[in-house]
N, C-alpha and C positions, 0 to 999 in steps of 0.2 A: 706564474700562472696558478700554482698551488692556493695561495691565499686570494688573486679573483674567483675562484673557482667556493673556494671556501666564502668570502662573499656572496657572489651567486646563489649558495645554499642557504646561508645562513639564516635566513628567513621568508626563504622556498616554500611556499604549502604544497606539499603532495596531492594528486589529482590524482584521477584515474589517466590510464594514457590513451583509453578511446573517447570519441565525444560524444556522453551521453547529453539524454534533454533531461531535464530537472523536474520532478513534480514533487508534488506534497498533498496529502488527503487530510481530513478528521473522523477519526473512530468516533462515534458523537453516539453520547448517553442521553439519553431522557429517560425521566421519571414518569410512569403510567402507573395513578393507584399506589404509590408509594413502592414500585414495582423499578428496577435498572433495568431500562431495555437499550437496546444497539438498535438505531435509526438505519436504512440502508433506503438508497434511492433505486428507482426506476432508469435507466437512460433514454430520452425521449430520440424521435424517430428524428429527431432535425442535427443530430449528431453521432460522432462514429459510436459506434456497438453497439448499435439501438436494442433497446429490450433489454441489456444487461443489468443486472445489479451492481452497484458500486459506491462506494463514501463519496461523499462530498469532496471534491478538490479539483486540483490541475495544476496546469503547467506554472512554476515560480518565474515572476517576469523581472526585467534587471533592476536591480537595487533593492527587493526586497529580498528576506530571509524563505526559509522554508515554511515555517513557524506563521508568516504575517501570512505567506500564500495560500496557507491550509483558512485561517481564516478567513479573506478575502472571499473566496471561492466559496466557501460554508454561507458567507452572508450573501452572495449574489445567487448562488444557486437556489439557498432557500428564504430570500428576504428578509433576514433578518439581520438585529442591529446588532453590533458588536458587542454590547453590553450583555446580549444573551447569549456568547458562548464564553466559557471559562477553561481553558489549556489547563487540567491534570498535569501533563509532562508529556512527554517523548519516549516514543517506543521504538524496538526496531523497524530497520528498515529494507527495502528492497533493493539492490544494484545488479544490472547486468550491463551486455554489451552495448544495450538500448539505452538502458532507466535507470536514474537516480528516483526508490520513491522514498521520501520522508515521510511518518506517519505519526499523528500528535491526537493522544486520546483529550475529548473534553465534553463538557457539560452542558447540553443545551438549557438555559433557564429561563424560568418565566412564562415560558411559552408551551402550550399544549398542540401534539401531530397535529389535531385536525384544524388547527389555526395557522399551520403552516404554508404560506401562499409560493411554491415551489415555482421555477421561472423557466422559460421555455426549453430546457434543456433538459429536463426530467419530467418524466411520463407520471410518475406519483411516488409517493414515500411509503413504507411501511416500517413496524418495527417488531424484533425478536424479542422475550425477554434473554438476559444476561442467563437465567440460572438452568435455562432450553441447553444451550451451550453447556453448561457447566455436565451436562449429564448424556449429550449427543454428541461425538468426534467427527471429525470429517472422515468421509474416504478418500485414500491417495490413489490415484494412477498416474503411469509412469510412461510418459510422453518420449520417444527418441528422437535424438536430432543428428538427421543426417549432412553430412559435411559436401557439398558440392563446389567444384571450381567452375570459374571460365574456359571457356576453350583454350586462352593462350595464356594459361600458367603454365610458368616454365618449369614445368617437371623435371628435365632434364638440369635444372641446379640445383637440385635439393639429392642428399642420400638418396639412394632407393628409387628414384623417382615417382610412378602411378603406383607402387608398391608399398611406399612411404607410411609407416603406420599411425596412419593421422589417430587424434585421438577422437572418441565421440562422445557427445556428450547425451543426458536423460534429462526430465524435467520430470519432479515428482507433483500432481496437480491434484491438492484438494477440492472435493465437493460435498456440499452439503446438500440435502431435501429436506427442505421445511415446507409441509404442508403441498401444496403446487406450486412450490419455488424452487428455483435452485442458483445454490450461491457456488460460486465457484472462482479460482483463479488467484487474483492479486489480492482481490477484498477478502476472501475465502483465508487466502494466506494470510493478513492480517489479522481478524479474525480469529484463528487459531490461535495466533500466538499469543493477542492478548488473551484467551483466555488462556491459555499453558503458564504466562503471566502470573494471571490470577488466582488459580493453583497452588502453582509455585510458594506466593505469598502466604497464602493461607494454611498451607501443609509446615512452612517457616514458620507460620505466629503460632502455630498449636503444635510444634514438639517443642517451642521456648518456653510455653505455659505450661507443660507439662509437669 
């Protein structure tokens, strides 16, 4: 049984052991005036969290990658052809007990915001520049998550029973205020970290020049 078992693993891919759903966004650059800004859409009233701010994406459908869903999504939501976004790379990402999100920075080219013909699922686009960010942080606050059962958990098989020192857990939630906006949340999060990112990089290339 040892060596089926070892079989079995041998080329096992690890998953998570709850069943999350999959998505994938694009951090999407464009160029204004020779300016980096971050694109962020509207979400229109004909889908869930209307009025939110959010990247461009959704849900990954079967057979493709994360990677092709981030752009699919990019091109159906704001019309465009494939040939005008260009994938930089792969940043992190988001997983909980819900969400797998994949998140792929890239380049929208060719194309200028106000030429952009966005499709009924977004209320309008707007864009930040990069270097607003680079000098604005988010605020965090710090969300608690209360643990509730059913009625017929059996308390009575666990230690301790109703006593039991379940753990709880927080949720620390960036927001930003730009102007009369506010970004917050998943986009918010990403958001962040690319720039902490870009930071990063740059704080890197200038004590190597040193």
């Amino acid at each position: 049984m040892l060596d089926e078992i070892k079989g079995l693993l041998e080329n096992y891919e690890a998953k998570p052991l709850t069943n999350q759903q999959h998505f994938a966004v694009l951090v999407p650059l464009i160029k204004i005036n020779d300016e980096l800004h971050l694109l962020y859409e509207v979400r229109s009233k004909n889908i869930s969290q209307p009025g939110e701010t959010s990247f461009p994406g959704g849900r990954v459908e079967r057979g493709e990658t994360y990677e092709e869903a981030a752009i699919r999504e990019t091109m159906e939501e704001l019309s465009l052809s494939k040939d005008s976004i260009q994938i930089l790379g792969e940043m992190d990402y988001i997983v909980n007990e819900r969400v797998i999100i994949r998140s792929f920075v890239g380049e929208l080219k060719n194309i200028k915001v106000e030429e952009i013909q966005f499709n009924e699922e977004v209320e309008e686009v707007y864009t930040v520049p990069v270097s607003y960010f680079l000098t604005h942080d988010p605020v965090y606050y710090v969300a608690h998550v209360k643990l509730e059962h059913e009625e017929d958990f059996p308390f009575d098989r666990i230690p301790g029973g109703k006593k039991y020192n379940w753990k709880q857990g927080k949720h620390a939630v960036p927001f930003y205020t730009i102007n009369d906006r506010t970004l917050w949340g998943f986009t918010a999060n990403f958001t962040d970290r690319f720039i902490q990112l870009l930071k990063e990089h740059k704080n890197k290339f200038s004590s190597e020049n040193k």
